[in-house]
C-alpha positions in Angstrom: 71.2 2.6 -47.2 67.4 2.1 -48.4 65.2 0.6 -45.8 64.2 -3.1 -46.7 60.8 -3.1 -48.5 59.0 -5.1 -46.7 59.5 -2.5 -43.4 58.7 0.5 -46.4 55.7 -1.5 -46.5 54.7 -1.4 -43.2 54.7 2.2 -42.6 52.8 3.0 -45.7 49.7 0.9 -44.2 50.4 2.0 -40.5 50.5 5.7 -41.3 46.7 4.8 -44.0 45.4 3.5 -40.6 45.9 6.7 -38.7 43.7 8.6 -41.5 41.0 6.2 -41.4 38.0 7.3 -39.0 38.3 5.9 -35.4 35.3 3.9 -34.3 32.5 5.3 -32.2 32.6 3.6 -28.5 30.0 4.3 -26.7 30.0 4.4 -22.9 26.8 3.1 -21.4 25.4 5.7 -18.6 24.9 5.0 -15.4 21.7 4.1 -14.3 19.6 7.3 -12.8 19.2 6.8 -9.1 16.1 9.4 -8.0 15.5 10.9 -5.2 12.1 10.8 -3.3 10.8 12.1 -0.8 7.5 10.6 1.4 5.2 12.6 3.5 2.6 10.8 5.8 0.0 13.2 7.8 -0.2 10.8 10.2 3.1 9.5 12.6 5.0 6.8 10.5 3.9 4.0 13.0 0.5 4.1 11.6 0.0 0.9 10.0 -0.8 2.6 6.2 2.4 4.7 6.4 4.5 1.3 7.4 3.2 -0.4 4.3 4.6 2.7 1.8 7.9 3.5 4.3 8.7 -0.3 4.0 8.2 -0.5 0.4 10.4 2.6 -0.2 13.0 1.0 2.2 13.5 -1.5 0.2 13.9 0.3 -2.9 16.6 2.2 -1.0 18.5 -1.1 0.0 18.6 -2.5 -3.4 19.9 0.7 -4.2 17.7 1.8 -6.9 16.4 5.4 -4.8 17.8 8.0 -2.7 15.2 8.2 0.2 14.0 10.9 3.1 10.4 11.5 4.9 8.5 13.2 7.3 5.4 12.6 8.9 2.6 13.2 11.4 1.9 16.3 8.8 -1.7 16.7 10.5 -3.4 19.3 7.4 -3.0 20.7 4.7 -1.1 23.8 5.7 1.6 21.0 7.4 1.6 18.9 4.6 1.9 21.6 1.7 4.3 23.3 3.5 6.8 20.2 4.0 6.1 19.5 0.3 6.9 23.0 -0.6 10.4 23.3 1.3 11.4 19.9 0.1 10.8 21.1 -3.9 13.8 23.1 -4.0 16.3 20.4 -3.0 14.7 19.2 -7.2 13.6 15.9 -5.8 13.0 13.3 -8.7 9.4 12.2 -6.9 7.2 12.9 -4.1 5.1 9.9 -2.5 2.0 11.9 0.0 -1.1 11.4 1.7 -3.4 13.7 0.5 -6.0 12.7 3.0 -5.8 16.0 4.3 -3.9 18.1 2.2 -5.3 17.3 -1.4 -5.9 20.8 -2.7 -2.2 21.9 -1.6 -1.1 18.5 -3.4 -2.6 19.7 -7.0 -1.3 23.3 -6.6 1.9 22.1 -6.1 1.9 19.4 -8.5 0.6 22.1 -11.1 3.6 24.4 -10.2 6.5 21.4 -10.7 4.9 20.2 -13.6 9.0 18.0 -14.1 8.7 16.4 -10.8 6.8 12.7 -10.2 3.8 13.2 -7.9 2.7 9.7 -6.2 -0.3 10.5 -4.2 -2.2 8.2 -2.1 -6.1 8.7 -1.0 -6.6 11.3 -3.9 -9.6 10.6 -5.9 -8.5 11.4 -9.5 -5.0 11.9 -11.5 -4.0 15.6 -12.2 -2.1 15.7 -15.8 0.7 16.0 -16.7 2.3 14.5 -13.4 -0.2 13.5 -10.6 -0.9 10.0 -10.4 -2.6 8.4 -7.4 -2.7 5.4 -5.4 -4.5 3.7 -2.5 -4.9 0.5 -0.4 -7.6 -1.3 -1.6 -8.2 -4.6 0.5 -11.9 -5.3 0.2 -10.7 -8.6 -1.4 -9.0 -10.2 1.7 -11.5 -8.4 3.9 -14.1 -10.2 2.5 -12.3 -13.5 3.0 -11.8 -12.1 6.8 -15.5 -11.8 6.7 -16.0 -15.4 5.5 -13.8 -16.6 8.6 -15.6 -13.8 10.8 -19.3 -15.0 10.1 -18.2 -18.5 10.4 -16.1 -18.7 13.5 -18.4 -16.0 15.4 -20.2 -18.6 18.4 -22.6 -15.0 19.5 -23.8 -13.9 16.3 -22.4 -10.8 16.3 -19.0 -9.4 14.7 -17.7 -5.6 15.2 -15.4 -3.2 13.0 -13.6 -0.2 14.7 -12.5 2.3 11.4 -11.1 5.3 11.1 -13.2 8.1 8.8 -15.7 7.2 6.7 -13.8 7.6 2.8 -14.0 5.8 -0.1 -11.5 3.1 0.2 -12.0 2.6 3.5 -15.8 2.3 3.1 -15.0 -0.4 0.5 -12.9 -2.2 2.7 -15.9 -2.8 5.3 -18.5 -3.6 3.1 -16.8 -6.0 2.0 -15.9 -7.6 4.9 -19.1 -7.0 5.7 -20.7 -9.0 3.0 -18.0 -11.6 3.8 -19.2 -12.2 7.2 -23.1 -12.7 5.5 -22.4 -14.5 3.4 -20.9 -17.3 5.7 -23.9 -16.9 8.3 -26.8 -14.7 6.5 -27.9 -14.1 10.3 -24.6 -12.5 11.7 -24.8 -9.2 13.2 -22.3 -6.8 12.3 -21.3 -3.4 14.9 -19.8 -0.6 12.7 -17.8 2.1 14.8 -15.8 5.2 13.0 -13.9 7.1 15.1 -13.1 9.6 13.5 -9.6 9.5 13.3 -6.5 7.7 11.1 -4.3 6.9 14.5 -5.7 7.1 17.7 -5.0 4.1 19.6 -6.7 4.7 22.7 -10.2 5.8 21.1 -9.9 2.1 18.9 -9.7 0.4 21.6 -12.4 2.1 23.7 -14.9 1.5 20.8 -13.4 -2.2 20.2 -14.4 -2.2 24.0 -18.1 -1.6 23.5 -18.1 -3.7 20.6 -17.5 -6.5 22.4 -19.6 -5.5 25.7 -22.5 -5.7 23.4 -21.9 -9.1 22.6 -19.1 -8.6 19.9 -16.7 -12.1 19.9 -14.8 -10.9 16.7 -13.2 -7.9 15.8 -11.9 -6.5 12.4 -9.4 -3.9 13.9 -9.1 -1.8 10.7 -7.2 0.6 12.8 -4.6 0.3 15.3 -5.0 0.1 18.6 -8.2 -2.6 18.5 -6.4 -5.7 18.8 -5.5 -4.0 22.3 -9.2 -4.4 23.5 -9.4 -8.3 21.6 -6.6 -9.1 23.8 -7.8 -7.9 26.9 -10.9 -9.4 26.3 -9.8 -12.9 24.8 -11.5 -12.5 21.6 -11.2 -13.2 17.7 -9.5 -10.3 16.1 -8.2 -9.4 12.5 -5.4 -6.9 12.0 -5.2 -4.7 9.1 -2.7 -3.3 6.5 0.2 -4.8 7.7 1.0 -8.7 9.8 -0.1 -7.7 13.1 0.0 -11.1 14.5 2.5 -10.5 17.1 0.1 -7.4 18.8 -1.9 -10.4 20.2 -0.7 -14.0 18.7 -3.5 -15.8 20.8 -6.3 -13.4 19.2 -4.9 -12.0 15.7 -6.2 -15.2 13.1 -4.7 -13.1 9.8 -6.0 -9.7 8.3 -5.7 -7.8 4.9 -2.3 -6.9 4.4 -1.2 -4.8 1.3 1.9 -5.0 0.1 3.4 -1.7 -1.9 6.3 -3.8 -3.3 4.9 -3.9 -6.9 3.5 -0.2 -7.1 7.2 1.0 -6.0 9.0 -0.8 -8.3 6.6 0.5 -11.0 6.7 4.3 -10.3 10.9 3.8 -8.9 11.6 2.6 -12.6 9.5 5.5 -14.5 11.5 7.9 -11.8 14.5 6.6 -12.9 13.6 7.0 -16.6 12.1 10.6 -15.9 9.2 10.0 -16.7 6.0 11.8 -15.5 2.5 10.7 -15.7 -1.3 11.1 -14.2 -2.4 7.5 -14.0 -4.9 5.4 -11.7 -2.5 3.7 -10.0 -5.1 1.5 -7.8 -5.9 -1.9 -9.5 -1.8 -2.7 -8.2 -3.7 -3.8 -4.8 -5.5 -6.5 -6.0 -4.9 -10.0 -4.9 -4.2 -11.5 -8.7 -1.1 -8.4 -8.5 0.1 -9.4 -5.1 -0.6 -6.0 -3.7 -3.1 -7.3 -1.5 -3.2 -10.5 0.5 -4.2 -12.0 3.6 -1.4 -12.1 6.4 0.2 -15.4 7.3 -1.9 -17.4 9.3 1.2 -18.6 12.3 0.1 -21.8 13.0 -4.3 -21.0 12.9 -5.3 -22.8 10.6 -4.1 -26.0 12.0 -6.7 -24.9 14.3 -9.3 -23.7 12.4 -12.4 -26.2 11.6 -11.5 -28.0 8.4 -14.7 -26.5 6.4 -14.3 -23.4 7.5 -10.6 -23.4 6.0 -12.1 -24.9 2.7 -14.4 -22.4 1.9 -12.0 -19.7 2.6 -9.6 -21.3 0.1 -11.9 -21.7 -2.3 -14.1 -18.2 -2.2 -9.2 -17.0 -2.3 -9.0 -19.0 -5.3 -12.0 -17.7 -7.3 -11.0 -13.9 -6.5 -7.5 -14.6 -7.6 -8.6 -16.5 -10.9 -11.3 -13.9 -11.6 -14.4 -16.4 -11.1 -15.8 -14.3 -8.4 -15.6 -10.2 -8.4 -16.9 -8.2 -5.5 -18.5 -5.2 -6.6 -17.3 -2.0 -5.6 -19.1 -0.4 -2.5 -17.5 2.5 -1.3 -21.3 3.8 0.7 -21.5 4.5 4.3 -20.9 0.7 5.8 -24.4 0.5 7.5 -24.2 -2.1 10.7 -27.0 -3.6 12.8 
């Protein structure tokens, strides 16, 4: 018996179909998720290592990088040589301090010419994969030097720093000029000590500051708030909140904020892409890579004026009215 035609039909177009090309589905990848790897000469504590570890943390937690460090890599025979064993687990980036290690830095850089190189304190990119960053707050430490010059009852304002470099030099002169601006008599005490994290020697020098007639203190590293305290004077932290060191001293300080930088160079990692760029003008204030820390209840107690023209000289640097111009000499004090 013949098959009806209708079902003839039906397997005429169903076995056409199976000769006709089957359409191309593609399957989206799955996002890249690098690895990176931080090294930080100094131990992670130390306020400018916080900043980055925090920044990269949270990268980690939203899942977008695979993350390990080490620190207090005092040198560059410490620091290349971490860098060096850490290359052959083929991480995706490197984040360093090359402070202290920038030669070894470039050679290795040179050698892994496929691997991201985020470097902070170097001076210049390296092509084809070096790029550099840094902290640059001399915008909120000049507004701290607007508060400092205006609140200061003796006349006379200190800052204890670490090592006399470039970014830190502009930091200071800033502040400085901040502070003479608000009282063109103020006094400012400059004190490197020679150091990125030693605690004890801040304080010490914080100490004489304030023995010499000192009543505010720009701690731009750690371990001067501990002599403000002590002492019951003004004090400005630096690089990170420290408001909770000494909440009845700390007013607010320049505080940078990585955030923006990581999620730049994370997404370029992820891409794989490589590049020697000037990372720097991501710590600005109009970026939101620098700022000053919250206030926790000062400026209700802050003189109303004195609040008013620090709002106003923040509002002009974030608008790009007012510019500070670079000053990265030796910060000269009186």
């Amino acid at each position: 018996m013949r098959a009806p035609k209708s079902r003839s039909r039906r397997r005429i177009v169903a076995a056409a179909l199976l000769l006709l090309p089957l359409p191309c589905v593609t399957v989206a990848a799955e996002p890249k998720v690098p690895v990176v790897m931080a090294f930080y000469g100094t131990p992670l504590e130390e306020p400018w290592n916080m900043v980055i570890h925090t920044a990269l943390e949270g990268e980690e937690r939203a899942g977008k990088i695979r993350y390990t460090w080490k620190d207090n890599l005092a040198g560059m025979e410490a620091m290349g040589g971490a860098i060096r064993a850490a290359l052959a687990a083929k991480p995706d980036m490197i984040v360093a301090d090359a402070a202290d290690g920038d030669a070894a830095i470039r050679a290795l850089a040179a050698a892994n010419p496929g691997v991201k190189f985020v470097i902070g304190t170097a001076a210049t990119p390296q092509e084809p994969n070096m790029s550099i960053f840094d902290s640059d707050l001399a915008e909120p430490a000049y507004l701290c030097g607007i508060l400092a010059g205006s609140l200061t009852k003796s006349g006379t304002v200190g800052v204890v720093c670490g090592k006399s470099e470039p970014h830190v030099n502009r930091t200071i002169n800033a502040f400085i000029a901040g502070a003479r601006d608000a009282g063109p008599g103020v006094k400012v005490k400059v004190t490197f000590i020679d150091s990125w994290y030693d605690p004890p020697k801040a304080k010490a020098a914080a100490l004489s500051q304030i023995a010499a007639g000192a009543d505010v203190i720009y701690a731009e590293r750690e371990g001067a708030i501990a002599a403000a305290k002590e002492k019951g004077v003004f004090a400005f932290g630096n690089l990170a909140d420290q408001f909770a060191e000494a909440p009845e001293c700390v007013i607010t300080g320049p505080v940078w904020n990585m955030t923006p930088l990581a999620d730049y160079v994370v997404k370029q990692a992820a891409a794989g892409f490589v590049s020697a760029e000037d990372l720097q003008d991501f710590s600005t204030l109009a970026r939101g890579g620098a700022a000053l820390a919250p206030f926790h209840g000062w400026e209700t107690k802050l003189p109303p004026d004195v609040l008013e023209l620090l709002r106003e000289k923040d509002r002009a640097l974030k608008a790009g009215l007012m510019t500070l111009s670079p000053n990265t000499t030796l910060p000269t004090g009186d």
